[in-house]
N, C-alpha and C positions, 0 to 999 in steps of 0.2 A: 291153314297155311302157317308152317311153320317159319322161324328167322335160324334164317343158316349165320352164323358170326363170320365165320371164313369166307366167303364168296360177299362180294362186293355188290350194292346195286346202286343204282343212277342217284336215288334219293335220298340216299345215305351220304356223297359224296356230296351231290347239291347243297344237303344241309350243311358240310362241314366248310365250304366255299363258304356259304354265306355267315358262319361262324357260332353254327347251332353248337348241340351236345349230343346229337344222337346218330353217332356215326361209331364204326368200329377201325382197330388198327387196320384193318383191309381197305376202308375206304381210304384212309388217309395215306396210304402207300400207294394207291393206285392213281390219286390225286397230284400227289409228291411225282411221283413217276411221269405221268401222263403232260401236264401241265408246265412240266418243266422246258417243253418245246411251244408253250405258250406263246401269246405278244406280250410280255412284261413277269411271266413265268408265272409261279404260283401265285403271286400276289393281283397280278395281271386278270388271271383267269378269277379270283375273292372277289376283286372291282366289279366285273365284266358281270357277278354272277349277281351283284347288288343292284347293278345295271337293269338285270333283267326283270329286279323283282320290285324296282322303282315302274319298270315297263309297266306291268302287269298291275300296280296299283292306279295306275296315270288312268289304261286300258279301263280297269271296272270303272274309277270314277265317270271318265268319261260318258260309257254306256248305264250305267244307273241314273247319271246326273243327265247332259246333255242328250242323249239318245233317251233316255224313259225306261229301259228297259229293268224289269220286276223279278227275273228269272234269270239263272244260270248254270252252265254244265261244267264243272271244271275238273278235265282230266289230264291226268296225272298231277294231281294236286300236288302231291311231295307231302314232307313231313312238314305239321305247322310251324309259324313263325309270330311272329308279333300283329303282323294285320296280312289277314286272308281273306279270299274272298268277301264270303259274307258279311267280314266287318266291315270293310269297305264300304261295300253297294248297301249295307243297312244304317249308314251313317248317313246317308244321302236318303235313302228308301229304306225305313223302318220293317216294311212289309215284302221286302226281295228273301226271292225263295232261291236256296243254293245247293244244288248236291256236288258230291264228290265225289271224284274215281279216282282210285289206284292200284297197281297190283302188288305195292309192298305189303308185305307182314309189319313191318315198324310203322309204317304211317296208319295202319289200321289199328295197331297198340295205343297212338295217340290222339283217334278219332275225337276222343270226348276232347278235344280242346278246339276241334271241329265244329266242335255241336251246339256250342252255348254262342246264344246270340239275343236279338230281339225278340221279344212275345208274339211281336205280333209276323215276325216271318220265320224263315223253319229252314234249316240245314241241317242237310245230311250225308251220310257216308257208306258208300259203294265198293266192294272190293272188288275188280273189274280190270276190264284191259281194252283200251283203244283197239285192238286185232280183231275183237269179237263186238261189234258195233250195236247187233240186237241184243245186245245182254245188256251192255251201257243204255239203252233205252230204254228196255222193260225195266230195268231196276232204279233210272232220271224218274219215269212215269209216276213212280208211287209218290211224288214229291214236287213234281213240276207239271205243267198243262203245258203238253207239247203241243196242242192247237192254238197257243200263244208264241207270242216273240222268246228267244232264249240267247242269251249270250254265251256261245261257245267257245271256252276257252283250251289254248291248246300250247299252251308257256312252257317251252322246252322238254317237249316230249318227243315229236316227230322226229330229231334227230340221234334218236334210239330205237327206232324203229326200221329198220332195212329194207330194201326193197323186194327181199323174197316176201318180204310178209303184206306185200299191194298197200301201202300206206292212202295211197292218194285214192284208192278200192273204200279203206275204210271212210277216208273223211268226205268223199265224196257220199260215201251213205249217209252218214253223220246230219251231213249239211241237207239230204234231199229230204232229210224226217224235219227239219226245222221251220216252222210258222213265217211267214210274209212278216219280215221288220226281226227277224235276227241278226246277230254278228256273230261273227269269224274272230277270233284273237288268235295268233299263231306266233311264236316265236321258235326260232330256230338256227343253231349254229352253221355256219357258212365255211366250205372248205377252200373257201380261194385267200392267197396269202395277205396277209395284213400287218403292214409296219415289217415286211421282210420278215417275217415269222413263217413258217413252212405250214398249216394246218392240218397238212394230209397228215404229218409227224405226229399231230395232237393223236388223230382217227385210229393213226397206225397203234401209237401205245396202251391205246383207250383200247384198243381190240386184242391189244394179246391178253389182256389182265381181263376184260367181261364178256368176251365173246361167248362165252354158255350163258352168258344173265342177259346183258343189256350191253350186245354189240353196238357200235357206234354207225351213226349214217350220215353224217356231215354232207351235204350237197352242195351246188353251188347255186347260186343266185336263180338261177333260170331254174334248178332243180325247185326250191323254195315258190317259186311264183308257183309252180307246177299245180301247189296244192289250193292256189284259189283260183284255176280256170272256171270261168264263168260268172265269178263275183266282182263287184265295182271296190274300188280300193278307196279305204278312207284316206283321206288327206293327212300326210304328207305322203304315203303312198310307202313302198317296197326302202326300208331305209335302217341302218345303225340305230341301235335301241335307244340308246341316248338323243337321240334324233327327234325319236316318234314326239311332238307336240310334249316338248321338255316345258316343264314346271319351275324351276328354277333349282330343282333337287341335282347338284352336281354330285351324284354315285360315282360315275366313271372317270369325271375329268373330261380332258381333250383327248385322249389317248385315243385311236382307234380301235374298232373294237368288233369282231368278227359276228357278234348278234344283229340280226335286222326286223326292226315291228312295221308292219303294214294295215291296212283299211280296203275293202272294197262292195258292195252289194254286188248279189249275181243278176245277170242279166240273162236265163235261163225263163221260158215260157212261161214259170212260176216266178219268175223272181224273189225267190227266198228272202236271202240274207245280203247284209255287206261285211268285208274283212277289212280287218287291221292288222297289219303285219309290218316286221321288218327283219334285215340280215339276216339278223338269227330273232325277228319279235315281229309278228301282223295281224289284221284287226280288218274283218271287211263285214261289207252289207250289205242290203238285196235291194235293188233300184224303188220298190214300193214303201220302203223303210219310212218315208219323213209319214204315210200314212197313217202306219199301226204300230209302228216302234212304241211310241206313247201310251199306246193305252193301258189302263191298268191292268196289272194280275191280280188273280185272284188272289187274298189276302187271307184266308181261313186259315189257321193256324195245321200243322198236322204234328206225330209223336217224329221226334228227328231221327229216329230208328226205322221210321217205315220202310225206306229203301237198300238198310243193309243186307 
């Protein structure tokens, strides 16, 4: 897979919100362009995007520290940043095993910054697509023991994903391969107006600039729940990222802020997992969670190329 410079993708933009370097003048115009009908405009949406990645650190520790959990799936990881994933959950759990999906070409360029972690646990990296759900498993497999608990993360992806493409088809497969005592982490931007901001505006500009790459699908709240029927929601439940079980890390401020992270286990015959989710961020669990959540993974080391 090659990197087209001219055509924009979701994680090239993400990166430059959060104020990486590995974006081209296409992201940054369709950034400029798109986010200008923002809540607080380009700066608004920077916040909003630190927001989410305060989320998603809150989220792992959470699940590495107080949930136990030793395993994790994190797709559409994006381009790295200063703490990912696996540094997170291995700061807590030395021996937390991590793979990663994404279907950029640039984030696959900077795997190796992916891959360096603890000896004693193993990350690795996936070139893959949330669409095609048994491919993201056979290739999580070489790296994770999916007859264990797994922390599913799903941080700003599903609102790039449209509904022709059955999103709630894929993660409901996702979810029904995952072990008794997994989680759900979902975050996802919300199209209902915030702070008098318009968001469908954000969708609309987002869409004329990537609709060949990574069309937008902003949903609304009920749309967002959609995708944890049958899982119990962790606490604080379906809510603003900034929300989710804050640390005292002020990213966003007070501002409003159109992201939501949530928590829930499923309450499904199997009782899987629970999620965490909110707005646009959530995080659930499977009602038999406080049983197996805990228990350890297997800790054997493997080569962090096994699952590319």
């Amino acid at each position: 897979m090659s990197i087209d410079p001219s055509v924009a993708h979701t994680s090239r933009v993400y990166d430059y919100l959060l104020g990486g370097t590995n974006h081209f003048a296409v992201d940054r115009e369709v950034a400029a362009h798109a986010f200008a009908a923002y809540p607080g405009g380009l700066d608004g949406a920077r916040a909003d995007a630190r927001a989410n990645r305060a989320f998603l650190r809150r989220a792992v520790r959470f699940l590495a520290g107080e949930v136990g959990l030793r395993q994790f799936l994190d797709i559409g990881s994006g381009i790295p940043d200063s703490a990912n994933t696996h540094q997170l959950a291995q700061e807590l759990a030395p021996a937390a095993r991590v793979v990663y999906v994404d279907n950029d070409a640039m984030v696959l360029a900077h795997a190796h910054a992916l891959l360096a972690g603890s000896p004693a646990g193993a990350a690795a990296f996936a070139l893959g697509d949330l669409r095609r759900p048994d491919a993201v498993l056979a290739q999580a497999a070489a790296t994770l023991d999916l007859s264990r608990p797994v922390g599913l993360l799903l941080i700003g992806v599903l609102h790039v994903v449209p509904d022709a493409d059955d999103p709630q088809r894929c993660v409901a497969h996702l979810v029904d391969a995952l072990a008794p005592g997994s989680h759900v982490v979902i975050s996802h931007m919300t199209v209902e107006p915030v702070d008098g901001a318009d968001l469908a505006a954000v969708g609309s500009r987002l869409d004329e600039r990537m609709h060949a790459s990574n069309p937008p699908a902003l949903r609304d709240r009920a749309g967002v729940a959609a995708f944890l029927s049958g899982l119990e929601l962790v606490d604080p439940g379906l809510v603003a990222v900034p929300d989710w079980r804050p640390d005292g890390d002020a990213t966003a401020g007070d501002r409003p802020t159109p992201l939501l992270p949530g928590g829930q286990p499923p309450v499904r015959t199997r009782a899987i997992q629970r999620a965490i989710v909110a707005s646009s961020v959530g995080c659930a669990r499977p009602a038999r969670a406080a049983a197996t959540s805990s228990a350890p993974m297997r800790a054997t080391r493997s080569a962090s190329s096994a699952s590319v």
